[in-house]
C-alpha positions, 0 to 999 in steps of 0.5 A, spaced: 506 692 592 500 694 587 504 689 581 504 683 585 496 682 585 496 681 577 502 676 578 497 671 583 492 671 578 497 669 573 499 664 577 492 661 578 490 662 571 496 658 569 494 653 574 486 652 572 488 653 564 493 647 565 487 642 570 483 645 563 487 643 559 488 636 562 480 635 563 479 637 556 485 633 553 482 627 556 475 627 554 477 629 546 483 623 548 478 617 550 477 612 545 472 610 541 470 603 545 471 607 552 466 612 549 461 606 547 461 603 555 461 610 558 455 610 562 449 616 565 456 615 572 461 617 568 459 623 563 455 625 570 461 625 573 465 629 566 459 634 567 460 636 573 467 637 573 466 640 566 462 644 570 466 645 576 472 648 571 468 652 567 465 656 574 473 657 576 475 660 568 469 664 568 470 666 576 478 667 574 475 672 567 471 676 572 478 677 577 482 679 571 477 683 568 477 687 575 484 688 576 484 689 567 480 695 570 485 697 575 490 697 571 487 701 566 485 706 571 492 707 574 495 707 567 491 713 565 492 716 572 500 714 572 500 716 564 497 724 567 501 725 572 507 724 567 504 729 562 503 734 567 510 733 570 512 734 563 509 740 563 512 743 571 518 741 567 517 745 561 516 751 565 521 750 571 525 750 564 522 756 562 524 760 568 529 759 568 531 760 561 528 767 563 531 768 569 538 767 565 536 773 560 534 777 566 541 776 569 544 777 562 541 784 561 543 786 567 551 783 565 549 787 558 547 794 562 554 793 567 557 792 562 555 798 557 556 802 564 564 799 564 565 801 557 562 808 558 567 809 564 572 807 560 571 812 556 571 818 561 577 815 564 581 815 558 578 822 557 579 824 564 586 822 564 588 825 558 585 831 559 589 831 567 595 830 562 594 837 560 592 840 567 599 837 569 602 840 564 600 846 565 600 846 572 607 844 571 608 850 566 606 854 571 610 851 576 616 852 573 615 859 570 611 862 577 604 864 577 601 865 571 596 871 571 593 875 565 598 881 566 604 875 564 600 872 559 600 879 556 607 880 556 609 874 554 605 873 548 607 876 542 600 879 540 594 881 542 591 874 538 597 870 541 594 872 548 587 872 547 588 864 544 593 863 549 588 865 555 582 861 552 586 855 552 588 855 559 580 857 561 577 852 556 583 846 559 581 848 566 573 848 565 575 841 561 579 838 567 573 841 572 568 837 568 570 832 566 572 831 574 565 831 575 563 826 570 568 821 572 565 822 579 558 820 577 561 815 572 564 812 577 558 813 582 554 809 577 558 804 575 559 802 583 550 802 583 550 797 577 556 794 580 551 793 585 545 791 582 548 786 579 552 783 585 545 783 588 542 780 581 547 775 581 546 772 589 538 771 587 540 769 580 544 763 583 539 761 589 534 762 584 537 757 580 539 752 585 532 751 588 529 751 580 536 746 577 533 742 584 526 742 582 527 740 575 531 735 577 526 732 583 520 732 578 526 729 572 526 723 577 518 722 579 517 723 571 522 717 571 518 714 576 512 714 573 514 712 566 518 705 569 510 705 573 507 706 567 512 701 562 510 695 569 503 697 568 503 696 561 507 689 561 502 687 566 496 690 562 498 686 556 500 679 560 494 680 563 489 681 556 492 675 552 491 671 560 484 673 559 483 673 552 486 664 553 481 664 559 475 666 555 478 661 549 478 656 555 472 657 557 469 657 551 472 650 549 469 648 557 462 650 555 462 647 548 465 640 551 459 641 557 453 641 551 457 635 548 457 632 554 450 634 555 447 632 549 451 625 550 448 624 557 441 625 554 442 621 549 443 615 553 437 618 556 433 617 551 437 610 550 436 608 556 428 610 555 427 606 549 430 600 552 426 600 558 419 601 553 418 608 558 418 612 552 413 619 553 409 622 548 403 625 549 399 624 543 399 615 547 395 618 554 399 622 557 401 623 564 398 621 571 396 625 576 403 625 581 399 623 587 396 617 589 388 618 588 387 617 595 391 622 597 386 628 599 390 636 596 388 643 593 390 647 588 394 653 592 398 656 586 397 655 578 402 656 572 400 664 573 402 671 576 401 671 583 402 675 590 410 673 592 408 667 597 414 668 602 414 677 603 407 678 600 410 684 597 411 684 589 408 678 584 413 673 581 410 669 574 409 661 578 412 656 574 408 650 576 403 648 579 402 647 587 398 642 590 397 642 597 397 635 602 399 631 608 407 630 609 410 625 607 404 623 601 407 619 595 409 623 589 408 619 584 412 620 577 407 622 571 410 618 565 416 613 565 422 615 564 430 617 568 431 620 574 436 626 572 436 629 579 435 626 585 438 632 590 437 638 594 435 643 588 436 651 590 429 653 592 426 647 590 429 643 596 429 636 594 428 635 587 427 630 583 427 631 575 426 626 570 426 626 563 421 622 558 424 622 553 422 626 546 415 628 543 413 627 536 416 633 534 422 632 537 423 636 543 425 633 549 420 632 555 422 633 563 418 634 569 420 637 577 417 634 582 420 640 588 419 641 595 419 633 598 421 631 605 424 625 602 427 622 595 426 615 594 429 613 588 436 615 585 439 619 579 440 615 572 434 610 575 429 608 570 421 609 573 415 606 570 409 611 570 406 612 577 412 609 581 413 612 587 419 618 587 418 622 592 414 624 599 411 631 600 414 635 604 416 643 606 423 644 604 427 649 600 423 655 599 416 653 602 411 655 606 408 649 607 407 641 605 406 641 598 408 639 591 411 643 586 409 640 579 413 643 573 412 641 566 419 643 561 419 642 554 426 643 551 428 645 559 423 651 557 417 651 563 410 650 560 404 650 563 402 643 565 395 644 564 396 642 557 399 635 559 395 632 566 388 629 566 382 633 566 378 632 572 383 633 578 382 640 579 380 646 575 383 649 570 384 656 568 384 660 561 389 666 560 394 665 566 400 668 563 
């Protein structure tokens, strides 16, 4: 499921902050006397270890923040989809109330049209009392005619109310006949009407009750997603944020290390009387005068060497020979690399210790054939390092000579010999 992914990565991020823990718990827990015998080896081997770890935190901080990403994403989709079915809700609501005041005014006027007949009927039915008791009069006492009703009443006003009497209770009982006929026809058309509003007020109210219910339960769905998402977009933060407070604790305990290994650097060199400063010579040329060489490449902009397409700023200086020619180190100092080097190939890096201002001095000797000495090895000035080869990013036999100052690249024309090739003004 889409929740089990965060849940690996928690895991593995418990497992590195735990190794993280242990590795930095044992450098700050060393004692005082051990940190006093630690040799270049020993911190070497906590830097790279420091280095390992801090690759991994800052690996697991880039997985945690892609999938910090996803889940934000998909709780803000999720958190959408539930407000819009909150919406479809609302109406479906809605609807339906309106379709119960629909079948509501069709109840009210059936209804209205049911009393109304009521009244017809009392009407009618008192009035066909009258027809019966005329017609039972009537009945009992012969036909009835204008002659008989003259005779039998007692004056000419007696017989004129009696025969409006008769003809209006005849009038009345034909009419309202009529009436209670189109009274009754009218309540059957309501009666009708309303059956008709009733079977679609239930089958329309079924399918929105099921609709409701339906978009009830993904509502519900979405809300316990988003309540998941939430959980693991909280755990996950507070794991980046450990990861980022780890991370930050590795590197700062990799510059210590740093600054320790090149303190016993500059110990080193100071024991061995190697120590570089410019101002008392200098360096050498790094190969052996009898080698012949010229100068393809300065500490300049140039034509990128392996597409020819584009320009690139070239740190060093470029000095093409024979293979198998011997580097020599330029000043004394330690071995710091001895070992493939990216696009350097083989490497060897030596550091000389600092200059009168204090800022230390590194030299880089790329592209070698073979390493001949050994990290953490001390070298005299002019000792044999290395032999020039085409390792690495090359396109022939040559040595890659770069100065550092504060592991920043400076040109190195401000520190070898005159004389040996041809120095350019205004490079960079």
């Amino acid at each position: 499921m889409w929740f089990l992914k965060p849940k690996k990565l928690l895991c593995l991020a418990l497992c590195l902050c735990l190794s993280c823990a242990v590795f930095l718990a044992t450098v700050r827990s060393t004692p005082a006397e051990e940190v006093a015998g630690r040799t270049i080896a020993d911190i070497d081997k906590d830097i790279k270890d420091c280095e390992a770890l801090l690759s991994r935190l800052q690996s697991e901080q880039k997985e945690l923040a892609a999938e910090l990403e996803n889940l934000q994403g998909e709780s803000t989709t999720n958190a959408e989809k539930a407000e819009l079915l909150a919406g479809q809700i609302v109406l479906l609501g809605s609807q339906i109330q309106l379709n119960e005041s629909l079948l509501q005014s069709c109840d009210m006027k059936r209804s209205t049209a049911q009393a109304e007949l009521i009244l017809v009927e009392n009407e009618y039915e008192y009035y066909c009392d009258l027809f019966a008791e005329l017609m039972r009069f009537v009945y009992e006492n012969g036909a009835v005619n204008d002659f008989e009703l003259l005779f039998s009443s007692d004056s000419l006003s007696d017989y004129l109310e009696r025969r409006d009497n008769f003809n209006s209770i005849m009038e009345c009982v034909s009419d309202l006949r009529a009436s209670t006929e189109q009274s009754l026809m009218k309540l059957e058309d309501l009666n009708r009407e309303y059956d008709i509003a009733c079977e679609k007020y239930e089958l329309y109210l079924t399918t929105l009750e099921e609709e409701q219910a339906a978009l009830e339960v993904a509502m519900a769905e979405f809300d316990l997603l988003n309540e998941e998402l939430n959980l693991n977009l909280e755990t996950l933060s507070e794991r980046f944020t450990s990861l980022g407070t780890t991370a930050a604790e590795t590197a700062a305990k990799l510059e210590q290390l740093k600054k320790e290994r090149l303190e016993l650097y500059q110990q080193q060199i100071d024991d061995n009387n190697a120590t570089f400063k410019p101002v008392d010579g200098g360096f050498i040329w790094p190969l052996d005068e009898y080698v012949s060489y010229r100068i393809t490449s300065h500490y300049s902009t140039r034509t990128n060497p392996i597409t020819g397409v584009g320009t690139e700023f070239h740190s060093g200086l470029d000095i093409a020979c024979a293979k198998g020619s011997p580097i020599l180190a330029a000043a004394g100092g330690v071995v710091t690399k001895s070992a493939w080097y990216g696009g350097y190939g083989n490497c060897v890096i030596i550091y000389h210790g600092q200059n009168n201002q204090g800022v230390g001095v590194t030299t880089l000797y790329g592209h070698a054939s073979k390493l001949i000495c050994e990290e953490g090895q001390t070298v005299k000035q002019g000792d044999i390092v290395a032999l020039v080869g085409t390792t690495g990013r090359s396109t022939g036999n040559h040595l890659h000579f770069s100065v550092l100052l504060g592991g920043e690249y400076v040109d190195p024309d401000d520190y070898l010999p005159d004389g040996y090739y041809t120095k350019l003004p205004n490079k960079k």
